[in-house]
C-alpha positions as CSV (number, residue, x, y, z in Angstrom):
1,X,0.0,0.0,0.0
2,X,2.8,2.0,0.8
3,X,4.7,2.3,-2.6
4,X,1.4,2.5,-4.6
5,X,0.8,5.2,-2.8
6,X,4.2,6.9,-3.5
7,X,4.0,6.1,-7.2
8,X,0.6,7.2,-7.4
9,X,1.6,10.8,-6.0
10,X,4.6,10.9,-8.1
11,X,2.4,10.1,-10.9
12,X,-0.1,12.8,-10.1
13,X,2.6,15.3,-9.6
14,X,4.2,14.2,-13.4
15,X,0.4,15.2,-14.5
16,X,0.1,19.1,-12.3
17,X,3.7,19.6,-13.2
18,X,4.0,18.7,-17.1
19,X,0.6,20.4,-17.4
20,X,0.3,18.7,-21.0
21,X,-3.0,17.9,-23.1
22,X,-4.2,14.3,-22.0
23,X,-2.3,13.9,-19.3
24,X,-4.9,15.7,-17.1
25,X,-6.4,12.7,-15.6
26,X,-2.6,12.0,-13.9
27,X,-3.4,15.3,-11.7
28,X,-6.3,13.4,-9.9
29,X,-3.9,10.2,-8.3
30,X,-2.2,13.1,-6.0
31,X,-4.6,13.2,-3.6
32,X,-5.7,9.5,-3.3
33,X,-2.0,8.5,-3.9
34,X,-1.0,10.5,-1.2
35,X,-4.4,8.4,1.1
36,X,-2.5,5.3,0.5
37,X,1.0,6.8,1.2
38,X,0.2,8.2,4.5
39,X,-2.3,5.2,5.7
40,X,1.1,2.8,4.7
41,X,3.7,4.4,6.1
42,X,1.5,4.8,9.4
43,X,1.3,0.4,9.3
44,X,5.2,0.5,9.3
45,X,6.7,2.3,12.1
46,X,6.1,1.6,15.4
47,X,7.1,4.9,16.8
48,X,6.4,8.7,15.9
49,X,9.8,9.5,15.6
50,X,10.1,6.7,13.0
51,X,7.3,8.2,11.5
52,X,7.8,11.7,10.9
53,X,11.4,11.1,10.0
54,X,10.4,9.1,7.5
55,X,7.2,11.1,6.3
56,X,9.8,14.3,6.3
57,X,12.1,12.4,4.0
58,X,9.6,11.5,1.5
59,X,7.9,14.9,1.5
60,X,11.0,16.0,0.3
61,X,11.5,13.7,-2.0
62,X,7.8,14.8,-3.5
63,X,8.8,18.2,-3.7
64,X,12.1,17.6,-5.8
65,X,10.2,15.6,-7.7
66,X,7.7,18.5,-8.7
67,X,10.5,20.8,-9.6
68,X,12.1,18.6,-11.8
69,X,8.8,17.8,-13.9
70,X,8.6,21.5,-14.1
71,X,11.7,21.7,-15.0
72,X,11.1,19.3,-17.6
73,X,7.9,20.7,-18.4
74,X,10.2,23.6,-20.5
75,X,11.2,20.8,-23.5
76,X,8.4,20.7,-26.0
77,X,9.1,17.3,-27.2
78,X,11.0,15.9,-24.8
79,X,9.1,16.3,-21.8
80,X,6.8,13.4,-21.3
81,X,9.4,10.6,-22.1
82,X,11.7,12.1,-20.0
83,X,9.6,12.4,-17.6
84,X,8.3,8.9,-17.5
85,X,12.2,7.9,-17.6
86,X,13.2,10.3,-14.7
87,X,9.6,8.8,-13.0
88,X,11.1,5.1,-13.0
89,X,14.5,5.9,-12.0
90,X,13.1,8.0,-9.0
91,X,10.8,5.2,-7.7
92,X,14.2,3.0,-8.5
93,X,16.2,4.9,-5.7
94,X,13.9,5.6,-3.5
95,X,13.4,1.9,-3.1
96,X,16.7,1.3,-2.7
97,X,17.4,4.0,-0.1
98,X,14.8,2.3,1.9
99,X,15.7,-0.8,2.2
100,X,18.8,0.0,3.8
101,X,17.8,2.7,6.1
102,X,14.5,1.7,7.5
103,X,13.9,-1.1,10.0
104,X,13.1,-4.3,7.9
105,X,13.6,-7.0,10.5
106,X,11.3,-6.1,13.3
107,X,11.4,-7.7,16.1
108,X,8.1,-6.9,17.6
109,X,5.3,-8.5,20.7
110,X,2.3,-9.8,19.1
111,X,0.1,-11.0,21.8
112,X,-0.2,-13.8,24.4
113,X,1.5,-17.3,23.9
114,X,-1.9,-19.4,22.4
115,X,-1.5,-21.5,25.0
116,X,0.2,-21.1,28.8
117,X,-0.9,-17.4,28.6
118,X,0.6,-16.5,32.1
119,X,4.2,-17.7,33.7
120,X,3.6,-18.0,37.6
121,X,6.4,-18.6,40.3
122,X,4.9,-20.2,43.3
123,X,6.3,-19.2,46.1
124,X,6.8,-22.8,47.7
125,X,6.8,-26.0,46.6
126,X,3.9,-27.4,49.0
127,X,1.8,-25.4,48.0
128,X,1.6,-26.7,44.2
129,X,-1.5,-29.1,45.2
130,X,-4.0,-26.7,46.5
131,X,-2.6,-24.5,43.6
132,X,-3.7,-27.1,41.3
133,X,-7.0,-27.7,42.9
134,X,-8.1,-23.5,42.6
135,X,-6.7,-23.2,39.2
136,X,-9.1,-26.0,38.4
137,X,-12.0,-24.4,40.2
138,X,-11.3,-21.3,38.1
139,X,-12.0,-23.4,34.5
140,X,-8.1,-23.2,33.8
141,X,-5.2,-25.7,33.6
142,X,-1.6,-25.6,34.8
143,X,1.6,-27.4,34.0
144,X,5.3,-26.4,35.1
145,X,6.7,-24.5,32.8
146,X,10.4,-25.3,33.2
147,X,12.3,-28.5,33.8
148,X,16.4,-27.0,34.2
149,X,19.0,-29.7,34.9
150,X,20.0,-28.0,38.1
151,X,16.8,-26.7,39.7
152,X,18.6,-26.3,43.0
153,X,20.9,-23.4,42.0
154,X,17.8,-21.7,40.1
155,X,14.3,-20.7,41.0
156,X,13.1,-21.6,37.4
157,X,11.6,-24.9,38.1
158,X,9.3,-23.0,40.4
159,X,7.7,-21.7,37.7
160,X,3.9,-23.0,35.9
161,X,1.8,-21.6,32.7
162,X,-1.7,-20.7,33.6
163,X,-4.0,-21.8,30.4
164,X,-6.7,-19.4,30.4
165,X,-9.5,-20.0,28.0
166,X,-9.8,-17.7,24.5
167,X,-13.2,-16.2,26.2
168,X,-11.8,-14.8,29.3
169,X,-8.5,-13.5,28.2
170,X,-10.2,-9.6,27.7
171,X,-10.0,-10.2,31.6
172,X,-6.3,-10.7,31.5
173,X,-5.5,-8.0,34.1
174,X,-8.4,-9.0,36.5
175,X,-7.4,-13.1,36.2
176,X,-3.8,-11.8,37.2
177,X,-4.9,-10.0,40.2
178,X,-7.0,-13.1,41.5
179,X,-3.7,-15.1,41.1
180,X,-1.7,-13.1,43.2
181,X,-4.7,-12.6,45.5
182,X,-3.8,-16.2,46.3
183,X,-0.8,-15.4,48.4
184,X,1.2,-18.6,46.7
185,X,2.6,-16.6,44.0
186,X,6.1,-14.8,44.0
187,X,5.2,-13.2,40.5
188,X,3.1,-13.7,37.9
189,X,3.3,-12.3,34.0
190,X,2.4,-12.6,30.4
191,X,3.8,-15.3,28.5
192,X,4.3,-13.4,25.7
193,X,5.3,-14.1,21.5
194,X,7.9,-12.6,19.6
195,X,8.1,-11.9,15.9
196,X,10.9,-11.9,13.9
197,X,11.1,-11.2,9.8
198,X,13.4,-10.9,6.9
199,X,13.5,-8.7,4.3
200,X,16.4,-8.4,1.8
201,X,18.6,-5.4,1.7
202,X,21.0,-3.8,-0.5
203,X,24.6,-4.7,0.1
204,X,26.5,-2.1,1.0
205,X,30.2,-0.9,-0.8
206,X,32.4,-4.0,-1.7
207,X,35.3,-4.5,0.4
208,X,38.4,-3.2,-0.9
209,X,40.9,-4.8,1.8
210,X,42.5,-8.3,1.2
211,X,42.3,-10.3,4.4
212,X,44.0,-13.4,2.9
213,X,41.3,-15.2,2.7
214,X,39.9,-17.5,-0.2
215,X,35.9,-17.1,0.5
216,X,34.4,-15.7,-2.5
217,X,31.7,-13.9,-1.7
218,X,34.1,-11.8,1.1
219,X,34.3,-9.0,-0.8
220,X,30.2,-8.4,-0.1
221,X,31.4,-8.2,3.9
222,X,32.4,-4.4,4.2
223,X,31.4,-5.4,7.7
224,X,34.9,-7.2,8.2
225,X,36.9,-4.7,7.1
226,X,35.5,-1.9,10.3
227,X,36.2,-4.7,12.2
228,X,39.7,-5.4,11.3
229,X,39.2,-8.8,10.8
230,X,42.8,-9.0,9.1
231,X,44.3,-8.0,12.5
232,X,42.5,-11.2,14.0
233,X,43.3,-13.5,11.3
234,X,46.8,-12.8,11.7
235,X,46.9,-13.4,15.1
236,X,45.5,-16.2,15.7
237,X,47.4,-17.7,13.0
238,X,50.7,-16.9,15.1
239,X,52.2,-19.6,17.4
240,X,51.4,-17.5,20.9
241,X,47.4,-18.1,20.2
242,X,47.0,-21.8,21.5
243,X,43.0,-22.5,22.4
244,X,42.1,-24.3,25.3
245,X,39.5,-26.0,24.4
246,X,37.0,-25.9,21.6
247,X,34.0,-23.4,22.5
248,X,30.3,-23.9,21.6
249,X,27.9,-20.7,20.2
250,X,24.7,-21.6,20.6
251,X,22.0,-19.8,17.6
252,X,19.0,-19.9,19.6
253,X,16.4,-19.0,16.5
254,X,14.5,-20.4,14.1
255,X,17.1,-23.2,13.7
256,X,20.0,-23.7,11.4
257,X,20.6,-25.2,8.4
258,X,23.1,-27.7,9.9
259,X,23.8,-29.3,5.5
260,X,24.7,-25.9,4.7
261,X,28.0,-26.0,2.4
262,X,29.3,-23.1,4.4
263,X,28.7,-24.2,8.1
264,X,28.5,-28.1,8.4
265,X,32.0,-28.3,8.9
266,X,31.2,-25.9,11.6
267,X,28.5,-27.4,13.3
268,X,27.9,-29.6,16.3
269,X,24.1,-30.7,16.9
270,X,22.5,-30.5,20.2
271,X,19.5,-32.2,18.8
272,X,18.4,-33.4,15.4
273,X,14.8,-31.3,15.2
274,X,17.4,-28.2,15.6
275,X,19.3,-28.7,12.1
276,X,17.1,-27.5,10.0
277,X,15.5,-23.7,9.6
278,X,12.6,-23.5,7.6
279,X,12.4,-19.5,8.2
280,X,16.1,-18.7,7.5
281,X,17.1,-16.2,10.3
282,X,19.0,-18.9,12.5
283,X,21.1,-19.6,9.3
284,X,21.9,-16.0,8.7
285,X,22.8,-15.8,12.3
286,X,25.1,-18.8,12.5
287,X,26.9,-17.7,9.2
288,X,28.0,-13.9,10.4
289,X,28.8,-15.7,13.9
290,X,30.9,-19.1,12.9
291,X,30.6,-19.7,8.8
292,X,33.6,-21.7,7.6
293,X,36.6,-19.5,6.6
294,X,38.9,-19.9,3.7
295,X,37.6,-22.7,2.6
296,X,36.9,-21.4,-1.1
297,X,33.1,-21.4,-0.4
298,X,30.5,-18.8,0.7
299,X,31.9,-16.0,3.3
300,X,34.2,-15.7,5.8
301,X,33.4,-15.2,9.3
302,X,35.9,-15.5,12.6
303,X,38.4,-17.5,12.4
304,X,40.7,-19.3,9.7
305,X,40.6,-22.4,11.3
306,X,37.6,-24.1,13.5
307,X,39.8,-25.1,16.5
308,X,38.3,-22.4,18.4
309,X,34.5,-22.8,18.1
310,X,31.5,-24.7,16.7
311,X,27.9,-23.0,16.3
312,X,24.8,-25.0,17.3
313,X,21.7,-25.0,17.3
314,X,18.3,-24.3,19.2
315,X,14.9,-23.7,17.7
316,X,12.8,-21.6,19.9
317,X,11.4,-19.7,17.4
318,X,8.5,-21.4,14.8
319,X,8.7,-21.7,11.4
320,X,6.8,-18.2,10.8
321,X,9.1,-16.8,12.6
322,X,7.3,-16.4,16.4
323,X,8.2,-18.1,19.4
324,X,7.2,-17.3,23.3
325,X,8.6,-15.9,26.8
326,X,8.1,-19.9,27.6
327,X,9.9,-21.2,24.6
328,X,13.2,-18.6,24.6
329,X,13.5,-19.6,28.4
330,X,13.4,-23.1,27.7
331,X,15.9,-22.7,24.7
332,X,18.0,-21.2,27.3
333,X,18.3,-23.9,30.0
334,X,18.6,-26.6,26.9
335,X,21.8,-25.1,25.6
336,X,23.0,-24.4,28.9
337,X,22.4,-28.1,29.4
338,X,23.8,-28.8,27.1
339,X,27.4,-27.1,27.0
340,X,27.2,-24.0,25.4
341,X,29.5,-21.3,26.4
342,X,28.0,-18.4,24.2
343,X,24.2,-17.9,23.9
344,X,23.4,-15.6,21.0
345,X,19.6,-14.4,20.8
346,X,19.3,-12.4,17.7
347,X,15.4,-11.7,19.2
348,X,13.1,-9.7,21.3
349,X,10.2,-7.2,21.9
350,X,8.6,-4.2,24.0
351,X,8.0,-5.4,27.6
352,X,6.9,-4.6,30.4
353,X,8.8,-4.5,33.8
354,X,7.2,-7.2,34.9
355,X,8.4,-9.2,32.0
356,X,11.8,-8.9,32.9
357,X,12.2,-11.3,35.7
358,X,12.1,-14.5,34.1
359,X,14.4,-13.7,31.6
360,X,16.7,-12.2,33.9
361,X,16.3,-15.9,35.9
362,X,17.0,-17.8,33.4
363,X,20.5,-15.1,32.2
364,X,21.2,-15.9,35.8
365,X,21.0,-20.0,35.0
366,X,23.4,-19.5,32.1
367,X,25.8,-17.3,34.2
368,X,26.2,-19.0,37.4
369,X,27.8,-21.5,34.6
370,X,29.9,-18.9,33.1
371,X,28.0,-19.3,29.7
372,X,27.5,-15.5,28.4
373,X,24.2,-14.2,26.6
374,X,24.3,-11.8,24.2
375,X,21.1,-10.3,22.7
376,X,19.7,-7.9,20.0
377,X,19.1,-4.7,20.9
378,X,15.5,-4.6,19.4
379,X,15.1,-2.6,15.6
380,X,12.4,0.3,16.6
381,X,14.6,3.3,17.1
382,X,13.9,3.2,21.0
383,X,14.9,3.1,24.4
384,X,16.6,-0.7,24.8
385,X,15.8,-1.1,28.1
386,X,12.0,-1.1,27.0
387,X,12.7,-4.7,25.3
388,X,13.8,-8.2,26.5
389,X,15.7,-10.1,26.8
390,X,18.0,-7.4,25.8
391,X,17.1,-5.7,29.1
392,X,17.2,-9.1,31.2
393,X,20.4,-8.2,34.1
394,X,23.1,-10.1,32.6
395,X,22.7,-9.7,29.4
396,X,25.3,-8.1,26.7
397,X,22.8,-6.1,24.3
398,X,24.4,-5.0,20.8
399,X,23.4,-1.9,18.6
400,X,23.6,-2.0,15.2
401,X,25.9,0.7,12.9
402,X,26.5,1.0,9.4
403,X,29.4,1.4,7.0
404,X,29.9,4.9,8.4
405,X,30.0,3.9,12.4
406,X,26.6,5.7,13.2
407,X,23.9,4.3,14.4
408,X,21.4,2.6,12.0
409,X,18.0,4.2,11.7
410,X,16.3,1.0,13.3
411,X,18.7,0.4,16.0
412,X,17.3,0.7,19.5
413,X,19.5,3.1,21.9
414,X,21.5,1.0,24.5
415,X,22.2,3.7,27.1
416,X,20.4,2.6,29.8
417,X,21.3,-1.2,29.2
418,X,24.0,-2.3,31.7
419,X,26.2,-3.9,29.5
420,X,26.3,-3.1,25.4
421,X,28.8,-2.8,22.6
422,X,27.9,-2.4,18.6
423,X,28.8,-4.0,15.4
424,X,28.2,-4.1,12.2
425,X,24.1,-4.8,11.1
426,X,22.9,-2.8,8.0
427,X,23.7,-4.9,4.5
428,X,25.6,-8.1,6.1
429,X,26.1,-10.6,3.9
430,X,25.5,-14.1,5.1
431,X,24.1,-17.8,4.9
432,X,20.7,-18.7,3.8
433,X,19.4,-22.3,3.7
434,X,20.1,-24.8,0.8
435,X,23.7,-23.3,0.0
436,X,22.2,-19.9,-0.2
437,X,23.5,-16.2,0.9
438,X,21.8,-13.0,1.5
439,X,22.3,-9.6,3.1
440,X,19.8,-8.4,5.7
441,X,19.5,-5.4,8.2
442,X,19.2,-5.6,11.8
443,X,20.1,-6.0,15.7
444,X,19.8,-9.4,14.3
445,X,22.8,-9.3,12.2
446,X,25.1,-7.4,14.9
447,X,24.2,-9.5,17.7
448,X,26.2,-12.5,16.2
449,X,29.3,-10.7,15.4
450,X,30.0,-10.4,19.1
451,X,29.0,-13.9,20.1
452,X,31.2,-15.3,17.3
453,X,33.8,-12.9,18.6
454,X,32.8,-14.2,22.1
455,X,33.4,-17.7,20.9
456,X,36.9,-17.0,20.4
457,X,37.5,-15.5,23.7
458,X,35.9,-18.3,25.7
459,X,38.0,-20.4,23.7
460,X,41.1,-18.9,24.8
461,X,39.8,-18.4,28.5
462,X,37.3,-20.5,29.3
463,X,36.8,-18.9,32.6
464,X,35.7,-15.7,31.5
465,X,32.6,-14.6,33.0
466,X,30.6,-12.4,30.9
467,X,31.0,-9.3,33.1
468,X,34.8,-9.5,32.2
469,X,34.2,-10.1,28.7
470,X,31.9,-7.0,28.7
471,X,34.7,-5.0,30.1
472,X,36.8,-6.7,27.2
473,X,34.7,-5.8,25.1
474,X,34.2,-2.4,26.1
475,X,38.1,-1.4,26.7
476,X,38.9,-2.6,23.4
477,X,36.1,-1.2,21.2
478,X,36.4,1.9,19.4
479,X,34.1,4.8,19.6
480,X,30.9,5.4,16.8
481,X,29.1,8.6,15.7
482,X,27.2,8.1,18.3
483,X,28.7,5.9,21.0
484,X,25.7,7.0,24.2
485,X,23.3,5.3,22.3
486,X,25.3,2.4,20.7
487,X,28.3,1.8,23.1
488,X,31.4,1.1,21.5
489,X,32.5,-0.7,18.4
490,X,33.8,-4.1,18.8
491,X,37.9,-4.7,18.0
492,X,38.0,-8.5,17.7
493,X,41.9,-8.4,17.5
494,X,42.5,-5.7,20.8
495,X,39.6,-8.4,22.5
496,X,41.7,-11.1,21.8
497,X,45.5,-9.7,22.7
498,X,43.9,-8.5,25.8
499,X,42.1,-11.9,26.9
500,X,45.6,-13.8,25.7
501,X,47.4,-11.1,28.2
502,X,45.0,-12.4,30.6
503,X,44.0,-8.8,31.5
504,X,40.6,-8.4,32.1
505,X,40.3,-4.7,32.7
């Protein structure tokens, strides 16, 4: 609706402008063109500032578009078929400037969980029976919600889903009270879905730096070159870089194309239902965070060899691309389970305070381990700490900044999360399922870059705790254009020389 709209006002300006026998009717598609424009662009931004930068921009671009037809209104002969020509080629760039500065991948809430609408934490054990008994009374059914390997060290296996049926949920606020009316709740709070999407982007300049590396398609991953990726690969080829044991990154997503001709030599399965990714955000995750390096195939990600770290795999988002508070918790503990060092959660959405504690439980699981989480900052050109898990204590959040080191127009501000750094997330170049490669906007794509980078480090020290590495990070980053609201750049090499010194800052 959105770009009918815009081509229908640029057509009805073509028509006022050119002011040319028969093309009178054009003059009429301004006003309903311009209906569609503004009813589309209001579907696609989430915020006002969103919209009125982008309404601003595209008001401008209307009224350079009436000069010029006047402009070309002057050539008697010429003046319709270059207009039509200079018509095309505008819609051309305009489309093209969007798709690399607006948000594309949202990452937004959309509702309750369909089932296991609530997550409650009883606050003790005995009273689970007459819990079960009034939830019954009530019309509703319970089940525990999480089943964590260690449930001594953590409170998460105190925790149920309340199934409320699809006719009482308009009383979502009033059911929540009664619960906590009880007195054998700790908390209760929405067990809420995520949604993630895709949308191709542009790729940005090719890189013009050789990194002595034979992947083909490394020249579409300008994002190495801000990173200094030669500087790593160098180092760790030298003979003072000796890993201690080979590190796990788990993609907690929509799965990952385990077959893929650029990551199978990469990959370690946690589970067979995780190796596949009908969606195809998980593979474009794992490839910017551990694809296979000079190897002659595909791009090149971390490291030249794969004695550091493996990527895995857990699906806790559907096939569509949504997934629950319930289901990321639960992807957690599995990985955590199951060895992981690095968690990388290239997800999220808005929350509410009360959403927070969960999370922040189950960050808490995977730290008490010394297994770091890193998560997306959110892509809605807002406050961070308004969206989890990115806002979960424990967390390391990453912005997202483009080939110029400012923020990108999507990226959510990280100034009031506790521990965030940037990278690279507008145009990255990356793995698709079936041997396939893409580039894509988003927190998304940034938020791998530092668990890859993370990878490495727990490699080389496999005690580090993810407050020291977020000091690591930190120390050895380099400033942005606009480093309050994305905190600093990541340095993978400076990361590196400083864990191998042993210095944690």
């Amino acid at each position: 609706m959105y770009t009918l709209g815009f081509v229908l006002t640029l057509l009805g300006l073509m028509g006022i402008m050119l002011d040319r026998k028969g093309l009178e009717a054009l003059s009429y598609a301004v006003l309903p063109g311009l209906g569609l424009w503004l009813f589309g662009l209001v579907g696609q931004h989430a915020t006002l500032g969103a919209f009125f930068g982008e309404s601003f921009k595209d008001l401008l671009f209307f009224g350079g578009a009436a000069m010029l037809f006047r402009g070309l209104s002057q050539s008697r002969h010429l003046a319709i078929p270059a207009s039509v020509v200079a018509l095309l080629l505008m819609a051309l760039f305009h489309q093209n400037l969007r798709s690399q500065a607006i948000d594309l991948p949202a990452e937004e809430t959309s509702g309750l969980a369909t089932e296991g609408e609530l997550l409650v934490e009883l606050n003790d054990e005995d009273n689970f029976e007459r819990w079960k008994r009034w939830i019954g009374a009530q019309g509703w059914t319970t089940e525990r919600a999480f089943a964590p390997e260690d449930g001594a060290r953590t409170d998460l296996d105190d925790y149920y889903t309340v199934n409320i049926p699809a006719n009482e949920l308009d009383q979502i606020e009033e059911i929540i009270a009664r619960i906590e009316a009880t007195g054998w709740t700790d908390w209760v709070e929405p067990n809420e879905i995520i949604q993630i999407e895709l949308t191709p982007a542009r790729t940005l300049p090719k890189l013009n730096k050789i990194l002595g590396v034979n992947d083909p398609s490394v020249e579409e991953q300008w994002a190495l070159e801000v990173l200094e990726m030669n500087k790593l690969y160098d180092l760790l080829g030298s003979d003072q870089v000796k890993p201690k044991k080979k590190a796990i990154v788990a993609i907690l997503d929509t799965g990952v194309d385990a077959g893929h001709e650029d990551l199978k030599d990469n990959f370690y399965s946690i589970a067979k239902k995780y190796n596949d990714d009908p969606q195809g955000h998980g593979t474009h995750c794992a490839g910017i965070a551990g694809a296979v390096t000079n190897n002659g195939v595909g791009v090149a990600s971390f490291a030249r060899t794969g004695d550091y770290f493996q990527i895995t795999s857990v699906k806790v988002l559907k096939a569509g691309g949504s997934g629950s508070q319930q289901d990321i918790i639960n992807g957690i503990i599995t990985a955590v389970d199951k060895g992981a060092d690095v968690l990388s959660m290239s997800l999220g959405g808005f929350s509410t305070q009360s959403r927070q504690r969960a999370y922040s439980e189950a960050v808490r699981y995977a730290t008490d381990r010394k297994v770091i989480v890193v998560a997306s900052a959110g892509n809605s050109n807002r406050d961070a700490a308004g969206f989890s898990p990115v806002n979960a204590s424990g967390v390391i959040g990453v912005s997202a900044i483009d080939n110029q080191l400012q923020r990108a127009s999507f990226s959510n501000k990280v100034n009031r999360i506790e521990m965030a750094v940037a990278a690279p997330g507008v145009g990255i170049y990356s793995t698709k399922p079936n041997n396939n490669y893409a580039a894509h906007n988003g927190t998304s794509m940034a938020a791998p870059f530092v668990s890859g980078l993370l990878g490495i480090m727990k490699s080389l020290r496999p005690e580090l705790t993810n407050k020291e590495a977020f000091k690591i990070l930190q120390q050895t980053g380099k400033n942005t254009r606009d480093t309050a609201n994305t905190g600093r750049l990541i340095q993978p090499a400076g990361a590196v020389k400083a864990v191998l010194e042993g210095n944690p800052y």
